[in-house]
N, C-alpha and C positions, 0 to 999 in steps of 0.2 A: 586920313585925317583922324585926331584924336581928338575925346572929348573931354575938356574941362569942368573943375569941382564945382556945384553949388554951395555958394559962401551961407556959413551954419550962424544962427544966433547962438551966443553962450549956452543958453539953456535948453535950445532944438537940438538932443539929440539922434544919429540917425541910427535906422535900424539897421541897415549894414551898406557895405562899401562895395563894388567890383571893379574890374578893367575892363574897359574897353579895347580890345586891338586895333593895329591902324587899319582902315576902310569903313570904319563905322564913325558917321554923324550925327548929334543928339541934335534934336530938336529944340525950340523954341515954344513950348506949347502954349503959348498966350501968343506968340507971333500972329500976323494979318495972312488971311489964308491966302491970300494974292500975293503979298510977298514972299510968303512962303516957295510958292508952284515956280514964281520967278526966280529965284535963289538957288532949288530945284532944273528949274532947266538950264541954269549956268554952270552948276555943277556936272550934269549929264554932260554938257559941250565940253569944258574943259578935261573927264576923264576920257571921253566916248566921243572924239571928233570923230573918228570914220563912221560910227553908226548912222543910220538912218534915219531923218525927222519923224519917220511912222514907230520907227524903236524907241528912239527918245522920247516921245510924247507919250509913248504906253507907258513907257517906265516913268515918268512922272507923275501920268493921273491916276494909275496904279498906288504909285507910295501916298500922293494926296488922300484917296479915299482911304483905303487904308488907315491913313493918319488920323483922319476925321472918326473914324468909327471906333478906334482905337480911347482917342481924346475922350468922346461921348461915354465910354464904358470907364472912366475913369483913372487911365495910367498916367503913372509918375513920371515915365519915363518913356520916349521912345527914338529909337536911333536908324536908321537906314544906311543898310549895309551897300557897297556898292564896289562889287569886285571883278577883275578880269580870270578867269577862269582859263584850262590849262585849255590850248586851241585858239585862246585870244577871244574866247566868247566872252558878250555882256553879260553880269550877272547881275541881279538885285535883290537883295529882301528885306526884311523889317523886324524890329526887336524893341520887344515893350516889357517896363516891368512894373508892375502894380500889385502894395500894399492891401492885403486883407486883414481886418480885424474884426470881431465878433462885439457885443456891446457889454459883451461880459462875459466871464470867464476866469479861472485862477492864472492866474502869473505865472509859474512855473510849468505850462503847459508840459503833455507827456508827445514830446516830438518825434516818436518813431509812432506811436499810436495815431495820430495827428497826420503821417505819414501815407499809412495806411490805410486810412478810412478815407483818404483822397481818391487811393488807387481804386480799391472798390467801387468805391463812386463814379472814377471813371469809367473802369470797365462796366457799370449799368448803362453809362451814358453813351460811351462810341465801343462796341461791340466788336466793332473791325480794328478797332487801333492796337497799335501793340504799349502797353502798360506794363511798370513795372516800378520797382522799387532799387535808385542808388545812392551808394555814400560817397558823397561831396566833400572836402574838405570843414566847411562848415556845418556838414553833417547830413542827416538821411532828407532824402525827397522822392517825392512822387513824381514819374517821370510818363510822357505821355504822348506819343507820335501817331500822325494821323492825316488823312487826306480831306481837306474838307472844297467843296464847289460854290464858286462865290457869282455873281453878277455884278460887274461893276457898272454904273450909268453911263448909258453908251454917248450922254451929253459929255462927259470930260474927255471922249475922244474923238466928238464933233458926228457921233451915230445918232441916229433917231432910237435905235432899242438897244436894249443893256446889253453887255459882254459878257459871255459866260467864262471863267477862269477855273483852274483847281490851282489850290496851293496845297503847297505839304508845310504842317506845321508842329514844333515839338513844346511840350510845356515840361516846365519844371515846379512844382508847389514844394516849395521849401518852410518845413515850419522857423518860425523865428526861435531867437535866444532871449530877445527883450522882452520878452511877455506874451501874451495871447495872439494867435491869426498866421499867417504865412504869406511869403514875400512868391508872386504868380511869374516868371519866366517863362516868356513867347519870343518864338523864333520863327519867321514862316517866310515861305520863298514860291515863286510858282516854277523858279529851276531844278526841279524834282531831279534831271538827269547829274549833276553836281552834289545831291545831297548830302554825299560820304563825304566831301569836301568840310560843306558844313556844319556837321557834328564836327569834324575835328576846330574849327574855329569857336563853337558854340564850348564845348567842354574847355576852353582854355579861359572862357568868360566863366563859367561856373565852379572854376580850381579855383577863379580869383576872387572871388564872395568871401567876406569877410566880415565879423563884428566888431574889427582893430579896426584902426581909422590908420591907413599907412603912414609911412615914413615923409618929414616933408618935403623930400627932393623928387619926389614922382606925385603928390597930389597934383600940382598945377598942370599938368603934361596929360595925365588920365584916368585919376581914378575917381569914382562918382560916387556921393554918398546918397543915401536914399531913405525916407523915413515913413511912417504913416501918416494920414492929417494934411491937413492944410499946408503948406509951405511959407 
């Protein structure tokens, strides 16, 4: 499934554009969390009939929470990937992307500078992750992979005590071109043994970043525009 454009006012415009490839579904973030879950497990049945009601239910209140905690920190954007992997394994993970801006700042930011002072930052912050610095077609970013341990409420899978998880997850902080702050790129998945898989799907979303607003015979089909502020 592919995801379709958020329609622009004249004068809203966005900070930049990407693709989504097919197996990724954008969310409805004002959606009702219950239709949501439900919409969710008709998807799971229709790709994942031979799974198991105990697989499908993880992978769904997996992506809910997720989603919600996602929602809470602010993202513009979030899509849940949902793919058959080579062996006919389920797979699933999740992909958000949220505008940072500073409340001031010059315009012309120095974005390899801007860059960098990410990565350092990270590496004070996860010690263990591997951090680094790539050029993007839209240009330099801070890039950043890492294992982190989550608890999900063992109520959304009918437990009395929460679930402990690890997911692997990669960020990208890409400074912008339109002015001051950086556009945040999250990818995270708890199918750590697939992961090489995922880079290669994740780097064909980040070739497709752009500050052109594409062609119009491929907007309606999947390319997403994304901006800072309010929508």
């Amino acid at each position: 499934m592919t995801s379709t454009a958020t329609p622009i006012a004249p004068v809203d415009v966005p900070d930049l554009w990407f693709e989504l490839p097919p197996g990724f579904m954008e969310f409805d973030l004002a959606e009702d969390s219950e239709a949501r879950v439900l919409r969710m497990a008709d998807v799971a049945d229709g790709l994942f009939a031979d799974a198991t009601p105990e697989q499908k239910l993880s992978l769904v209140a997996s992506s809910e929470y997720i989603l919600q905690t996602m929602i809470a920190a602010g993202a513009e954007h979030v899509s849940s990937c949902l793919l058959r992997m080579p062996g006919d394994q389920l797979s699933q993970g999740t992909f958000y992307v949220m505008i940072e801006r500073p409340e001031a700042g010059p315009r012309n930011q120095d974005r390899q500078g801007a860059a960098k002072r990410t990565a350092v930052q990270w590496r004070g912050l996860y010690p263990d992750a591997e951090v680094g610095l790539v050029m993007l077609p839209y240009g330099i970013s801070a890039l950043c992979i890492r294992d982190q341990d989550l608890l999900i409420p063992g109520v959304l899978l009918g437990l009395d005590d929460p679930v402990p998880a690890t997911v692997r997850q990669v960020q990208f902080c890409l400074p912008l071109k339109t002015g001051p702050g950086s556009a945040l790129f999250v990818f995270m998945t708890q199918d750590i043994e697939h992961w090489a898989e995922y880079l290669d799907v994740l780097s064909g979303i980040m070739k497709s970043v752009s500050a052109d607003e594409p062609s119009g015979e491929r907007l309606p089909e999947a390319w997403v525009p994304h901006r800072g502020g309010t929508e």
